[in-house]
C-alpha positions, 0 to 999 in steps of 0.5 A: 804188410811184413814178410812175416803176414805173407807166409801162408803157413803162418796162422797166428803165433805158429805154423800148420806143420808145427801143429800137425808135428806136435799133434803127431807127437801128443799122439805117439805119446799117449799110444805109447805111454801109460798116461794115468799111471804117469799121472799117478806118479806125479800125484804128491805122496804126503801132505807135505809135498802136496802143499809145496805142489800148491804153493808153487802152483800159486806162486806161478799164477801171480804171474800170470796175466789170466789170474788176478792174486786177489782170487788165488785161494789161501786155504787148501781146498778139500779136493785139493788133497789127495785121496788115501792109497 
C-alpha cells in the first residue's frame, strides 16, 4: 500500500479540508456577489457572440471523454438563443 492510501484525509483525488475550503469559498461568494446579475452579464449580448459562445462550447466537448462528437448538435437549438432584453 502506498503513502499516499494511508493518509487518512485523502478521499478519492482531494482532501476533506480541500473540500471544506472550497466549500467555504463557494459559500462566501455567493453571500457576497449578485450571482444572477453576474450571470446575466456573462449571457451573450447578440447572435454573433452567441454562436461563437456554442462553437467553442463544441469545440471543448470533442475533448471530452463524457461526449461522443457524433452527438454534438450542429444546428442551434431554439433555447439556445437568448431571449430579447
Amino acid at each position: 500500500m502506498s503513502e499516499k492510501n494511508r493518509d487518512p484525509k485523502i478521499q478519492g483525488e482531494g482532501d476533506y479540508e480541500s473540500a471544506r475550503r472550497y466549500r467555504k469559498d463557494v459559500e462566501r461568494f455567493v453571500e457576497e456577489n449578485d450571482t444572477e446579475e453576474l450571470a446575466r452579464e456573462a449571457a451573450p449580448h447578440s447572435e454573433q457572440e452567441a454562436d461563437e459562445m456554442l462553437d467553442a462550447e463544441r469545440e471543448g466537448r470533442l475533448r471530452s471523454k463524457v461526449r461522443k462528437p457524433e452527438n454534438i448538435q450542429k444546428e442551434r437549438k431554439p433555447e439556445d438563443t437568448q431571449k430579447e432584453r
